[in-house]
C-alpha positions as CSV (number, residue, x, y, z in Angstrom):
1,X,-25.1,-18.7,7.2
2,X,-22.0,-19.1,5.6
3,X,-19.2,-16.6,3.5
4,X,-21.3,-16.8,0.4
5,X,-24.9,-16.4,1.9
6,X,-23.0,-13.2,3.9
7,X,-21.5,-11.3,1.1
8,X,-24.8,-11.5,-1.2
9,X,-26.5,-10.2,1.8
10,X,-24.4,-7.7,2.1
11,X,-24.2,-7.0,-1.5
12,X,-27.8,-5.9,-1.0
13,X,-27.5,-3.8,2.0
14,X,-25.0,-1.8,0.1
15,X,-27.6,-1.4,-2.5
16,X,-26.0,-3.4,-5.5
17,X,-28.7,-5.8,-5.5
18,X,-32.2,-4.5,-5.8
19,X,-34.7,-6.7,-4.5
20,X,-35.4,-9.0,-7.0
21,X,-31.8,-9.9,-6.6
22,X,-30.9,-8.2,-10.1
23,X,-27.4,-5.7,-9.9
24,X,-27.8,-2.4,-10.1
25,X,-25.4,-2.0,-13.2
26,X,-23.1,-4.3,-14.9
27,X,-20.0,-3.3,-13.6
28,X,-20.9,-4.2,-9.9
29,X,-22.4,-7.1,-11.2
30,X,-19.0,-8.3,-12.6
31,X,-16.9,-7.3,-9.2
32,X,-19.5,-9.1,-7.1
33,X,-19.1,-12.2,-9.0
34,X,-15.4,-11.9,-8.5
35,X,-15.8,-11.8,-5.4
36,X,-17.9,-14.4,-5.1
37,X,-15.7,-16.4,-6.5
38,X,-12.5,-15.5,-4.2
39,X,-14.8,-16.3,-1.5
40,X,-15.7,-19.7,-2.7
41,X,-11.9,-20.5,-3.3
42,X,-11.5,-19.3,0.2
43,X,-14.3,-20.8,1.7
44,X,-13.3,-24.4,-0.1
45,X,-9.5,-24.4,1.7
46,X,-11.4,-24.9,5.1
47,X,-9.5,-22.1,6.8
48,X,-9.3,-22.4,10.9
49,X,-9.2,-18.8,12.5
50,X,-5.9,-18.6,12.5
51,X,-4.9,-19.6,9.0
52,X,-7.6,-17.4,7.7
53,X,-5.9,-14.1,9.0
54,X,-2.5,-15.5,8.1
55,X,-3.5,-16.3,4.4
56,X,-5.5,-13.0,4.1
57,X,-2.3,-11.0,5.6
58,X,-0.3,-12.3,2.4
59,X,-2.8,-12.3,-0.1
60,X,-3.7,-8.8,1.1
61,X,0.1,-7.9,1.1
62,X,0.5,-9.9,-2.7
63,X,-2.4,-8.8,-4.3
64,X,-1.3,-5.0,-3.7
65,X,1.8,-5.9,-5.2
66,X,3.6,-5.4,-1.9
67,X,6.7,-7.1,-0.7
68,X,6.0,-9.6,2.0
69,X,9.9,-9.8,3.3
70,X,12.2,-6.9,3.5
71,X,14.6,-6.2,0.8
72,X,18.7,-7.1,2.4
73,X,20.8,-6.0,-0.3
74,X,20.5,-3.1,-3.1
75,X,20.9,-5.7,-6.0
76,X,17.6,-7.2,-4.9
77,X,15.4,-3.9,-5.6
78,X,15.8,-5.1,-9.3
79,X,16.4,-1.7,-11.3
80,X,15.1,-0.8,-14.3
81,X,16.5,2.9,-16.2
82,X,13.4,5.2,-16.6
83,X,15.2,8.0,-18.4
84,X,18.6,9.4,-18.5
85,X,19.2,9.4,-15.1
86,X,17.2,7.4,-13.2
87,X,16.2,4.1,-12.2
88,X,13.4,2.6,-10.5
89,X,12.8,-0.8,-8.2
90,X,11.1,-3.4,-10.4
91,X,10.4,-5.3,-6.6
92,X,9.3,-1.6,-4.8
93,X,7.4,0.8,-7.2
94,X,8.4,3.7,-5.1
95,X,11.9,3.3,-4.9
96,X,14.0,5.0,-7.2
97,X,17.9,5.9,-7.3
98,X,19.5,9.2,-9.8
99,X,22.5,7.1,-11.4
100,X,23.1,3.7,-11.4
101,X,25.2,4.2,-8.2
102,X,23.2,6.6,-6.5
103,X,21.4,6.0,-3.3
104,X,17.8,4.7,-3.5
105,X,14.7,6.3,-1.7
106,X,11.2,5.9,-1.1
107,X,9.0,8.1,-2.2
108,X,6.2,7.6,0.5
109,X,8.5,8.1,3.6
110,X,6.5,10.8,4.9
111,X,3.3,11.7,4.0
112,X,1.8,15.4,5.3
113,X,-1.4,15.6,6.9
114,X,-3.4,18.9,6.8
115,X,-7.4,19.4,8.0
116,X,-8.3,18.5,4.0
117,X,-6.0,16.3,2.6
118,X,-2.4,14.4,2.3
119,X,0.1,14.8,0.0
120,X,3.4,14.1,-0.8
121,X,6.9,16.7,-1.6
122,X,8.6,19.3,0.4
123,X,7.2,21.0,3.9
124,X,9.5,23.4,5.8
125,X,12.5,21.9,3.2
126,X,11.9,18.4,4.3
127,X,10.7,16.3,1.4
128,X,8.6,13.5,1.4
129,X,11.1,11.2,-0.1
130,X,13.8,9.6,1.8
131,X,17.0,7.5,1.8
132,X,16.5,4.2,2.6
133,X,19.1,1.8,4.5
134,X,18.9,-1.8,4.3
135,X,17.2,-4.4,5.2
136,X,14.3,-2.2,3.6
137,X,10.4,-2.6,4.5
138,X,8.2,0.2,2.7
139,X,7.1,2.1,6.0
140,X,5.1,5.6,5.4
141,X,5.1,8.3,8.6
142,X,2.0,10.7,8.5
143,X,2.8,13.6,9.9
144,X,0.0,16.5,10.9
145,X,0.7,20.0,9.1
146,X,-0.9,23.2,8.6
147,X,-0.6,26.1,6.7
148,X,2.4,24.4,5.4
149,X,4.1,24.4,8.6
150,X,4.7,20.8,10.4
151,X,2.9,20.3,13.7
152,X,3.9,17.3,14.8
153,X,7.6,17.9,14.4
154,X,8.8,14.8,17.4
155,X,7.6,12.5,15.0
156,X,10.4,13.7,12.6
157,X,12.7,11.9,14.8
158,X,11.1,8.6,14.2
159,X,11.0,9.0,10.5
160,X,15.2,9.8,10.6
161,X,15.4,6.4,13.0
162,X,14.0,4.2,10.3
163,X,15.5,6.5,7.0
164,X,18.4,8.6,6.0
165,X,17.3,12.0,5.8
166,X,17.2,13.3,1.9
């Protein structure tokens, strides 16, 4: 069986493909013959095992619109003004800087955990967002919380090794 042959199988065990091999509705139809298509371009470029996890590493990385090396100097995050006072990355989404010579920070540095969800902003007054320091790789912490109160509190100490604390 090869990479084609598998992902229409699997196309039907997840139920897009009725048994007469029809779609279930266009939309899927149109993604599965997307896919179909990366995987022929894939399966063409005769990928060992290990070139095959190194392409899909970047491609997954690229196609996310994620940065594959990380950023060494702030003139490299590429700013663009957003509205009076702030600017945001044109390389990293989630970084922004308040005035042109303020410091930039990721949004995503932490990420709270509770029993039903994630979220981002403030928990116990530490936010979400924080300063960055160069050379800058996106990294997110998730960090356990309940009732609004943080529970895993030593990974804090991680998240103000790798950022400057907002």
């Amino acid at each position: 069986m090869n990479l084609i042959e598998h992902a229409k199988n699997e196309f039907k065990r997840a139920g897009w493909v009725d048994e007469n091999g029809k779609y279930t509705d266009e939309m899927q139809e149109m993604a599965c013959n997307n896919i179909l298509e990366l995987l022929q371009i894939f399966s063409n470029q005769g990928h060992s095992g290990f070139s095959a996890n190194y392409v899909l590493n970047y491609f997954d990385k690229l196609v996310k619109w994620n940065i594959i090396s990380p950023v060494k100097k702030e003139e490299d995050f590429d700013w663009e003004k957003v509205n009076d006072n702030t600017y945001q990355s044109k390389v990293i989404s989630s970084v922004f800087k308040d005035e042109e010579n303020g410091k930039p920070y990721y949004l995503e540095g932490i990420v709270w955990v509770d029993e039903d969800s994630s979220f981002t902003g403030n928990v116990e007054n530490i936010s979400s967002s924080q300063f960055i320091k160069l050379p800058f790789y996106p990294k997110t912490f998730y960090i356990k919380v309940k009732d609004n109160k943080i529970i895993e509190k030593d990974k804090l100490k991680e998240v103000f090794e790798y950022y400057e604390k907002i």
